[in-house]
PAKOLBA-725102 format. One line per 10 residues: their letters; for each residue x, y, z of C-alpha. Coordinates in steps of 0.05 Angstrom, whole numbers, plus 32768, in hexadecimal, padded with zeros to 4 digits. Layout:
BEGIN
A> X,Y,Z; ...
//
This chain:
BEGIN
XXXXXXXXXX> 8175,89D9,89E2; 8198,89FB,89A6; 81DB,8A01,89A2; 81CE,8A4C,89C4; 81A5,8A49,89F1; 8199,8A21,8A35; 8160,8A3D,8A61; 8158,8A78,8A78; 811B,8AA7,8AA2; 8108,8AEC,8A94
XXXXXXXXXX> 811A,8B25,8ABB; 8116,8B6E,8ACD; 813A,8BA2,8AA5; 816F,8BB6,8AD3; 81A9,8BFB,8AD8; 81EA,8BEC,8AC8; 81F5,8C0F,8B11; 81C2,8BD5,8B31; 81E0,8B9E,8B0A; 8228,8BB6,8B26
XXXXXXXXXX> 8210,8BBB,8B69; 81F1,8B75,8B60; 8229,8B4C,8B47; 8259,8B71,8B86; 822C,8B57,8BB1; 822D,8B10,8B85; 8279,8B19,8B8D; 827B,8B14,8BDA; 8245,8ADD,8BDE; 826C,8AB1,8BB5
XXXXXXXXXX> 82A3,8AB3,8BE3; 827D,8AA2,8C20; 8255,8A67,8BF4; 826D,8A21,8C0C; 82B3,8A06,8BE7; 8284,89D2,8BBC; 8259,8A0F,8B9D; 8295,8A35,8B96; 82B3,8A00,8B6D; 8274,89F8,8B40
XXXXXXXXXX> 8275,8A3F,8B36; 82B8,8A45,8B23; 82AB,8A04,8AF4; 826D,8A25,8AD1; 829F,8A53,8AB4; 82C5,8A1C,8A96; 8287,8A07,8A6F; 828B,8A0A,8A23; 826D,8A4B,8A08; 8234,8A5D,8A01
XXXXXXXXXX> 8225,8A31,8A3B; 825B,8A58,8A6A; 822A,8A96,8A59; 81F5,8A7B,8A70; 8207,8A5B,8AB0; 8229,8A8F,8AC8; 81F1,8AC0,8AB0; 81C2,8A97,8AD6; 81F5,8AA0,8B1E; 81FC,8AE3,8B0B
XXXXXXXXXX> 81B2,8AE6,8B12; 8199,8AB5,8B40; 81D9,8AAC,8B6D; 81D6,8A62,8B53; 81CF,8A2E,8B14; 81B0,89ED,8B20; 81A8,89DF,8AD0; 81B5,89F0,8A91; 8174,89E0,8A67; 8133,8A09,8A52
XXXXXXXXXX> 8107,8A1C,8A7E; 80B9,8A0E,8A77; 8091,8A4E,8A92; 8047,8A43,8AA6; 8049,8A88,8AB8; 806E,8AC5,8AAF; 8079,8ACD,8AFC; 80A5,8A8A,8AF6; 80EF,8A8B,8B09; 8121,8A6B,8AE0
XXXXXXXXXX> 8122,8A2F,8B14; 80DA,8A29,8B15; 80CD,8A2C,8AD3; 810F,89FA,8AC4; 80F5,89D0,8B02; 80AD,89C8,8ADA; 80DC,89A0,8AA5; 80F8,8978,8ACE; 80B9,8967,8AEF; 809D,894F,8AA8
XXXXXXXXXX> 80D1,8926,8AAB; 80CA,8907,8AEF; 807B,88FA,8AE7; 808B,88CF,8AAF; 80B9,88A3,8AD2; 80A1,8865,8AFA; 809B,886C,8B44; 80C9,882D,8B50; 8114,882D,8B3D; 8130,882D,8AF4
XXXXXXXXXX> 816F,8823,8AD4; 817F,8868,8AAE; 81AF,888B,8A7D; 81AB,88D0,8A7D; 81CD,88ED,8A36; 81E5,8932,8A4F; 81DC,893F,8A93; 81E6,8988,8A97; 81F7,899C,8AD8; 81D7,8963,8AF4
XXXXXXXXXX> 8198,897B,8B12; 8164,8943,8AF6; 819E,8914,8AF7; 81A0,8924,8B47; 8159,8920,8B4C; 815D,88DA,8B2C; 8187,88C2,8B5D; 8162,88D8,8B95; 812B,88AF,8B7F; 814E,8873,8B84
XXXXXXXXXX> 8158,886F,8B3A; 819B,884C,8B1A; 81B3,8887,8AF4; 81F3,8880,8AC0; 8206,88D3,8AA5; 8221,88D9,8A61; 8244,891D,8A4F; 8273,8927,8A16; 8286,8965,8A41; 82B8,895F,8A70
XXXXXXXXXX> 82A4,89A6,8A8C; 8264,898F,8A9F; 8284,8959,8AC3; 82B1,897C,8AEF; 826B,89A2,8B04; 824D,896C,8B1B; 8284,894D,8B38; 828F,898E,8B63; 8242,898E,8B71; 823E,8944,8B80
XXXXXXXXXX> 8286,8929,8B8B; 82B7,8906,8B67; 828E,88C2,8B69; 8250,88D7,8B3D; 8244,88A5,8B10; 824C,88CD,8ACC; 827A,88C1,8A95; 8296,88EB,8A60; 8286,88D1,8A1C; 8257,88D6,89E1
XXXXXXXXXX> 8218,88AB,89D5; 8234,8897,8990; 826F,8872,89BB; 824B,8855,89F9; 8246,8811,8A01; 821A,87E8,8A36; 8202,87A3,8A35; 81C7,8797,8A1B; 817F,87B2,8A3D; 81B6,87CD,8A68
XXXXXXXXXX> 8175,8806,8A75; 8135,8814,8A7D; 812A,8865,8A66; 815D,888B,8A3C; 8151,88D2,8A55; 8167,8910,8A26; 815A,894C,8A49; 816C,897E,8A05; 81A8,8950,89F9; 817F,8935,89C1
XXXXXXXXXX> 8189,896A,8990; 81D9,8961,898D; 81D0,8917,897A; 81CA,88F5,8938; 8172,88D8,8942; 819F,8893,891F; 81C4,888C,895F; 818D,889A,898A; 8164,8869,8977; 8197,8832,8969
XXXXXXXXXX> 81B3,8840,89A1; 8174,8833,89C4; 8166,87FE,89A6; 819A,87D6,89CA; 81A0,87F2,8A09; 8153,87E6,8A16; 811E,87AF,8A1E; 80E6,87AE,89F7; 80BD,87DD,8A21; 80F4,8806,8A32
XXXXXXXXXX> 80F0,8853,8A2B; 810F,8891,8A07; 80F6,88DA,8A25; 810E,8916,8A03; 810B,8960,8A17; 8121,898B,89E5; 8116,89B9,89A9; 810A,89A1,8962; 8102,89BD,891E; 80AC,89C4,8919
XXXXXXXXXX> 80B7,89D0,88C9; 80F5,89E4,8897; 8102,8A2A,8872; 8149,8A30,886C; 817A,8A1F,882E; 81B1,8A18,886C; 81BA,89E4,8897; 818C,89F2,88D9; 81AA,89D1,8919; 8168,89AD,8936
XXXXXXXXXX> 8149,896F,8924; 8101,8966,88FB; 80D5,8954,892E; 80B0,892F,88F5; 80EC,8910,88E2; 80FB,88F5,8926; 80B1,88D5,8933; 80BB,88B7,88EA; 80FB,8893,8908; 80EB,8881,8947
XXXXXXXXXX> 80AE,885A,8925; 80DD,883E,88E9; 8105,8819,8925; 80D7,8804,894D; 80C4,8832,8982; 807A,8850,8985; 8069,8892,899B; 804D,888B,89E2; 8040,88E1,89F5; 804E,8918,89CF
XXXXXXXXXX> 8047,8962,89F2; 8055,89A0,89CB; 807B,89CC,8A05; 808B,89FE,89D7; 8065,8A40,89EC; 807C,8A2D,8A34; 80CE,8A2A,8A1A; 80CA,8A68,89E8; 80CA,8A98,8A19; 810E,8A81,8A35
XXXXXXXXXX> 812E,8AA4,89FB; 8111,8AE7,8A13; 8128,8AD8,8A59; 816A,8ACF,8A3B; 8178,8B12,8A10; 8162,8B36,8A4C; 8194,8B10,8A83; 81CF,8B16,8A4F; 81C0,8B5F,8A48; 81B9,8B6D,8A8E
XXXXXXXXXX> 81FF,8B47,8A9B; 8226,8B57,8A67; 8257,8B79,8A7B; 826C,8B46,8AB9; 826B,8B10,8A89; 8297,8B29,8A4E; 82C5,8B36,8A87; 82C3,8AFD,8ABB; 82BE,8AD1,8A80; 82F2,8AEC,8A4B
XXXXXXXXXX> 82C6,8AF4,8A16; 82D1,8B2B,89DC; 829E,8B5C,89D7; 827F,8B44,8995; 826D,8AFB,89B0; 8234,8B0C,89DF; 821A,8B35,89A6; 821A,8AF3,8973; 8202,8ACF,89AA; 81C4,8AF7,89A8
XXXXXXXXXX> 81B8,8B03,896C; 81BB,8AB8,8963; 817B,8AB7,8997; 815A,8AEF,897F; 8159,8AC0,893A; 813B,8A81,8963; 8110,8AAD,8987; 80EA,8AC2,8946; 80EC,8A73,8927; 80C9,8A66,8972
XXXXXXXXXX> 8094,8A9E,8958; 8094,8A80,8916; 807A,8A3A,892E; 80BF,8A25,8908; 80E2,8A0B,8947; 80C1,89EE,8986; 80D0,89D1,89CB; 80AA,8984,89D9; 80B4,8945,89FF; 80AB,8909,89DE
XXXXXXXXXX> 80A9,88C0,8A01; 80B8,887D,89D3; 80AB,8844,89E6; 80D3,8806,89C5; 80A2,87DB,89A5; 80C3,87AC,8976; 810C,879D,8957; 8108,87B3,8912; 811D,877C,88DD; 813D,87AA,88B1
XXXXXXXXXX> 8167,87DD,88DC; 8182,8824,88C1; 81B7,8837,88DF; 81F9,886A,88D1; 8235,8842,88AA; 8278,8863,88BA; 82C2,8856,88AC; 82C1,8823,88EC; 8290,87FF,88C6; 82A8,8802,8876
XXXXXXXXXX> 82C3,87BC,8871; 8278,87A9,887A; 8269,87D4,8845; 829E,87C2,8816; 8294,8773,8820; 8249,8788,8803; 825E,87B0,87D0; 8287,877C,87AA; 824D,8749,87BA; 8217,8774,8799
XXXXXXXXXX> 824B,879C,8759; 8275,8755,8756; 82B2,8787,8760; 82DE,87A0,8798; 82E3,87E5,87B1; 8314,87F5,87DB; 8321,8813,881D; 8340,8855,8802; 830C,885D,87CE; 82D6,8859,8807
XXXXXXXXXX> 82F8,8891,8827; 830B,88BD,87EA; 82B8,88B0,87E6; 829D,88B5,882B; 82D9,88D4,8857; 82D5,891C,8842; 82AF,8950,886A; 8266,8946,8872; 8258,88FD,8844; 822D,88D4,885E
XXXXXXXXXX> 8219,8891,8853; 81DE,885C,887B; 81D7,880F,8881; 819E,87DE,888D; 81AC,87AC,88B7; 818E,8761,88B7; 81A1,8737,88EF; 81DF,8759,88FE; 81F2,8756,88B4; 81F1,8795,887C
XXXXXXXXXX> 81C8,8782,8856; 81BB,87C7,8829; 81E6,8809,881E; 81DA,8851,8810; 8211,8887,8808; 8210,88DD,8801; 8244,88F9,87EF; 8249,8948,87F6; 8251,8974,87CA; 825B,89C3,87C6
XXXXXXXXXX> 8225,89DB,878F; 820F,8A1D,876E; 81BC,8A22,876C; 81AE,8A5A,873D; 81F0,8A7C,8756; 81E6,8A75,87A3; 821B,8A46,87CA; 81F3,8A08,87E1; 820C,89C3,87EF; 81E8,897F,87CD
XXXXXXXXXX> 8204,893C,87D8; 820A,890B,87A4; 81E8,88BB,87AC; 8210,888C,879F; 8221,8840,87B2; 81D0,882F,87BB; 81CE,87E1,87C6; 81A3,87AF,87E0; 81C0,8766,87F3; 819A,873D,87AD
XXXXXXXXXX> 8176,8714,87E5; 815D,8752,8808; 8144,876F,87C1; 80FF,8754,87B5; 80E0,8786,87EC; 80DB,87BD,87BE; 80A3,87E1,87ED; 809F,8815,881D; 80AB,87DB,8856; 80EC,87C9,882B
XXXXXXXXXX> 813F,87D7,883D; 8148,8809,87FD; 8109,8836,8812; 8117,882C,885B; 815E,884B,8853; 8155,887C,8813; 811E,88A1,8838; 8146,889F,887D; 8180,88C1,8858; 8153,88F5,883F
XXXXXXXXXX> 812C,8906,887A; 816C,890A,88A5; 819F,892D,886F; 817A,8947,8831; 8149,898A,882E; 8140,89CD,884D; 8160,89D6,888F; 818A,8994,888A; 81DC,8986,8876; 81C8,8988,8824
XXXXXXXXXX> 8197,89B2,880D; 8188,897F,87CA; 81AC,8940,87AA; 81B5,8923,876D; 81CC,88DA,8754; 81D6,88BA,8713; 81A3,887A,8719; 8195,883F,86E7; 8146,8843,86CC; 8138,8806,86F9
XXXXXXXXXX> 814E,882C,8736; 812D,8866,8721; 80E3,884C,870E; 80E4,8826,8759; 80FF,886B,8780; 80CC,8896,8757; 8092,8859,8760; 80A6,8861,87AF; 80A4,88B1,87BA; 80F1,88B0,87BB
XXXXXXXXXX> 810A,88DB,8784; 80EC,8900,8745; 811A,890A,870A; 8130,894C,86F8; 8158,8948,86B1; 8186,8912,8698; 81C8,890B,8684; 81DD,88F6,863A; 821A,88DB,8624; 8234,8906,85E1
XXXXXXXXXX> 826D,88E5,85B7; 82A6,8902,8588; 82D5,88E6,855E; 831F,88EC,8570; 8343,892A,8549; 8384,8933,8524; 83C2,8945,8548; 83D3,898A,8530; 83CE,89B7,8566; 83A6,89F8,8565
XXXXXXXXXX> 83C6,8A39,854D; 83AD,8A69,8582; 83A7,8A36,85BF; 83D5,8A10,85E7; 83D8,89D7,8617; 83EE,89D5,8661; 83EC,8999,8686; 83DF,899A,86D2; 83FE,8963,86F5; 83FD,8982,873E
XXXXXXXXXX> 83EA,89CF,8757; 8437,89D9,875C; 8434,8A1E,873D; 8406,8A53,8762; 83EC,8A70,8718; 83CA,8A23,8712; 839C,8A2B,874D; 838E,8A6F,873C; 837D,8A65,86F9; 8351,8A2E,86FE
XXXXXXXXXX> 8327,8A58,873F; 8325,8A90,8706; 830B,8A5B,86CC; 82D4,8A3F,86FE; 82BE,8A90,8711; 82B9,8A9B,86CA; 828D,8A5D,86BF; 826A,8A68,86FE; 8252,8AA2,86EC; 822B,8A8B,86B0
XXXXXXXXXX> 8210,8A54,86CF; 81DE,8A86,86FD; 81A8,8A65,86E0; 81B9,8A18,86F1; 81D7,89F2,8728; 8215,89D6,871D; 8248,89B9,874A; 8280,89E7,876A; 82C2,89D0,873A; 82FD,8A0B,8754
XXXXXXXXXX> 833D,89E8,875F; 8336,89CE,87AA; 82FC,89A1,878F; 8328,8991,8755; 8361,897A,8779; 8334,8951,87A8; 830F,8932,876F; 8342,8920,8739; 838A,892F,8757; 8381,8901,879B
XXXXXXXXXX> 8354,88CF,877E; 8366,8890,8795; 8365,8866,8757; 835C,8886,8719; 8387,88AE,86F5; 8372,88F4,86C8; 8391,8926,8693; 837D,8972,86B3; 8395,899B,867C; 838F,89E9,867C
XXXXXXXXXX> 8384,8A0D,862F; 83B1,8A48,8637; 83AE,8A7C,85FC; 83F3,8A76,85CF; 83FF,8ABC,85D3; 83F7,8AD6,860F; 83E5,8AC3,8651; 8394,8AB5,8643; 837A,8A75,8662; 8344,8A56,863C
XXXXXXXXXX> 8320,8A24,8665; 833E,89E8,8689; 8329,8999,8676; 832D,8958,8698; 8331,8915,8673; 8334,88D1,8688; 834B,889F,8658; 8337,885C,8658; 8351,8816,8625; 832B,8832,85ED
XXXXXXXXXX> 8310,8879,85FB; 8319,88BC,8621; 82D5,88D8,864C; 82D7,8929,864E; 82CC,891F,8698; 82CB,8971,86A8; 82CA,89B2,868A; 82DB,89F4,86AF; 82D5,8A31,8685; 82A5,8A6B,866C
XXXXXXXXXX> 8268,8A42,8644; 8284,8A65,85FB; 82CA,8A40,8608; 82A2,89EF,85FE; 82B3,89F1,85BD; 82FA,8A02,85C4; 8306,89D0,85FB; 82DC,89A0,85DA; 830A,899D,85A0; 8349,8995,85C7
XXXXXXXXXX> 8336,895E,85E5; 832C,8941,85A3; 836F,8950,8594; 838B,8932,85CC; 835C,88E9,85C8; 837A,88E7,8585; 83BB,88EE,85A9; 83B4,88B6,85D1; 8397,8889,859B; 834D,8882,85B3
XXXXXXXXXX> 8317,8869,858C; 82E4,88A0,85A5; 82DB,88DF,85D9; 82A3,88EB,8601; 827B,8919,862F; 8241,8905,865D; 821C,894E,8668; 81D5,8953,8681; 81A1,8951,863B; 8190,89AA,8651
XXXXXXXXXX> 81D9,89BD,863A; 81E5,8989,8605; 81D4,89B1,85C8; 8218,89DF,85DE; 823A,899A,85C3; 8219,8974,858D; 821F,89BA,8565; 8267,89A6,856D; 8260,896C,854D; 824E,8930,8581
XXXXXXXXXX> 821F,8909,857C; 81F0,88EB,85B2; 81F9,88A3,85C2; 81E9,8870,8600; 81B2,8875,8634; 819B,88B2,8658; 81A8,88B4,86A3; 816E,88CA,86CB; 817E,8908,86F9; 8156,8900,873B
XXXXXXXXXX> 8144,8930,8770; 8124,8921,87B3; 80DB,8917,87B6; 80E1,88FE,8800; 80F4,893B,8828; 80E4,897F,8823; 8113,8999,87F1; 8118,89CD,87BC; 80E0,89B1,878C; 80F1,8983,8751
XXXXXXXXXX> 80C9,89C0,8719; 80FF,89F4,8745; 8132,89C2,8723; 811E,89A0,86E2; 815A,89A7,86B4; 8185,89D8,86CD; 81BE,89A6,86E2; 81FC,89A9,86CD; 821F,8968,86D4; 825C,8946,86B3
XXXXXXX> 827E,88FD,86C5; 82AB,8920,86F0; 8265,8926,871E; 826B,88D9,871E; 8286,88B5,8761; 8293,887D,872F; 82B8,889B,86F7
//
């Protein structure tokens, strides 16, 4: 289910006079219901919205609610609890007629869960909501053998289970934990069934909430689970979204009120379905089940690689780079908001690393978000599989089809690669380069200051004119960049890149007009033993020259031997006519080739990138 809708069935358009004369009568039969459906009533209204809508909807309507998922209509005659009853039946004639051990993830109200049970099936419930608990416990009693916690954090013995049942729980939960999950919790032969919706193909630049079906098969396969049945349900779930515009208009009123809701939020609400109602008539989203079968344990296993988990990480890193990184650099890299970063696991041991960081970008002026690669290593004894069978394909194109593209958490992604790495990514389908990034050279300058310009060191945003000033620098710069994709640099990003870095130190200086209260442009250095790196540049494209030659000025301050700029090769000319001079390697830019992203021609040379872009710098 998406994160709006549950299931719902399709009824008659009704007077506001007949609905009030229905829900008074609702009234008085609640009261006379038995104390246990009194108390799930009164605990379907403590559900998390939207799914306190939609319950209560449904008792509004049907006097009862025995679940809280889609329901599949064969016909258009079909009640809600028929048509959600056909689901669960798809579920129970997959099932083995003699007993299993089963974990339900999400239980719902606990309809197929109680169904289980009376089978003679050993069912363990999983919610991470303790709403839905207390309904089942007032449906069932206090003794039903659910407990309130995540997937990510359960822990079983091994083979503990014989099916993993996802009844549209699925969509909520990272495929990675799925399937590792699974992985240990069942026997070779064991089962995964999943009900749900999925993503049939990807349009949007935004993030879309539902998985790639593609994606998911792709997995699945990649760790060792084949594809046993596949049924496309969706023409049979689509017209649940109908159902439910019609049953929230009908009792609207009676649930703004009963359920303290402000008079906008059932109007998002379904707006929200009228938009998954046209991807259903798209073909972009769609409804399946889909039964795995484990097969095999994979000898190279992909898997998430969080903070629990960095020591592994950083033990690897200083094997593979022969130098330490340390713990708060891995979170200044992978703690902030939406950075990601996968493993592959031999034998228990990481064996191979792959890291995103995110990052807010401009594409041709419209607010996006890219993450950066970064920290790509393979254990040296793990490197001469350099195949699509091997740990650096296995985990590059997992990242990708799980976090990179349309519809995902980053739209594109960029890196700074050696050639080696490059040539093998391109050679595998990985990535397709895009530009590259020069390094441009300057000797230090004199120490006379400029007549009309003046320096202002920033050492912290203690004075409010700072923070504004550098937001209006970046606007300005922003603003001429319509044409190329460059990443966000206003001062929240600037403070969070240079300011609370963990380890190095840098010179932000603003140039501030000498008469007057102009601003310039704003410049960050780092200065190593023997040089200073331009490592940003925030102000309108006419001021490079100007900010160019103060940090000259200032290198020749500090007594280095040279300056320097690394700037993608599009917008070098804008510097070598101020005198630099090329020098080093280029840096290959890659894009995806992998997912379906915005197309590598869409982006050939329109980066704009500095050091400052660089995790490692």
């Amino acid at each position: 289910m998406n994160k709006n809708v549950r299931s719902f069935r399709q009824i008659p358009y009704q007077s506001e006079t007949a609905v009030h004369a229905m829900t008074q009568a609702i009234d008085s039969d609640v009261d006379s219901l038995p104390a246990w459906e009194q108390n799930m009533h009164a605990a379907c209204k403590n559900l998390a919205f939207p799914l306190n809508v939609y319950a209560y909807a449904l008792i509004l309507e049907e006097g009862q609610v025995d679940a809280l998922h889609y329901g599949l209509f064969q016909r258009d005659d079909m009640s809600i609890r028929q048509a959600q009853q056909h689901s669960t039946d798809l579920i129970l004639l997959r099932l083995p007629a003699s007993p299993s051990r089963i974990l339900e993830i999400g239980v719902g109200l606990g309809a197929t869960f109680s169904l289980l049970t009376q089978q003679g099936h050993q069912v363990h419930g999983i919610t991470p909501d303790s709403a839905q608990i207390a309904c089942l416990q007032a449906r069932f009693g206090q003794q039903v053998a659910v407990s309130c916690q995540r997937l990510e954090d359960f822990e079983a013995a091994a083979e503990s289970f014989d099916w993993l049942l996802f009844q549209e729980s699925a969509q909520y939960i990272n495929p990675l934990v799925i399937f590792n999950q699974a992985l240990g919790l069942l026997p070779y032969g064991g089962s995964i069934l999943i009900v749900d919706e999925f993503a049939l193909r990807r349009t949007e630049a935004h993030q879309e909430g539902l998985h790639l079906l593609a994606d998911i098969l792709t997995l699945a396969d990649r760790l060792g689970f084949e594809l046993v049945e596949h049924i496309d349900l969706s023409s049979m779930a689509a017209p649940t979204l109908e159902h439910l515009l019609r049953m929230t208009h009908a009792h609207r009123q009676r649930l703004q009120r009963d359920l303290g809701l402000e008079a906008g939020v059932l109007a998002q609400l379904d707006e929200s379905n009228r938009h998954y109602r046209k991807k259903y008539a798209e073909g972009i989203f769609g409804y399946a089940l889909l039964h795995f079968r484990k097969k095999t344990m994979p000898k190279w296993r992909v898997d998430l690689l969080g903070e629990q988990r960095a020591a592994e990480m950083l033990s690897l890193f200083e094997q593979v780079f022969g130098h330490s990184m340390s713990p708060q650099l891995w979170r200044w890299k992978y703690g902030r908001a939406n950075s990601q970063a996968l493993g592959i696991w031999r034998d228990g041991r990481l064996v191979a690393h792959y890291g995103g960081m995110s990052r807010a970008i401009l594409l041709f002026g419209e607010a996006r978000t890219a993450v950066q690669i970064g920290d790509v290593m393979v254990d040296p004894a793990e490197r001469g599989v350099l195949t699509r069978k091997g740990p650096f394909f296995l985990m590059a194109a997992t990242f990708q089809e799980r976090y990179i593209g349309y519809g995902k958490v980053f739209l594109t992604a960029y890196g700074f690669p050696n050639e080696r790495a490059m040539r093998v990514a391109e050679r595998l389908g990985l990535y397709t380069g895009v530009g590259s990034v020069i390094e441009i050279e300057w000797k230090p300058a004199g120490k006379m200051p400029h007549c009309l310009t003046r320096l202002q060191p920033i050492d912290d945003w203690h004075e409010i004119w700072q923070t504004s000033a550098i937001d209006a620098l970046w606007h300005q710069m922003a603003m001429e960049l319509q044409d190329a994709i460059v990443g966000v640099r206003d001062q929240s990003y600037l403070r969070a890149r240079y300011l609370d870095h963990p380890e190095h130190a840098y010179q932000l200086v603003l140039v501030v007009s000498r008469f007057g209260t102009g601003l310039r442009g704003l410049m960050v250095l780092r200065h190593d033993p023997h040089e200073t790196e331009i490592m940003d540049l925030i102000a309108p494209l006419h001021a490079m020259p100007l900010m160019v030659s103060h940090a000259r000025r200032i290198a020749g301050i500090h007594g280095k031997n040279r300056l320097f700029l690394r700037i993608p090769k599009n917008f070098a000319a804008r510097f070598t006519a101020t005198g630099g001079v090329q020098t080093g390697e280029e840096i290959p830019i890659p894009t995806p080739a992998w997912s379906h992203a915005p197309a590598a021609e869409m982006l050939h040379n329109h980066w704009w990138l500095t050091g400052g872009d660089m995790d490692f710098r």
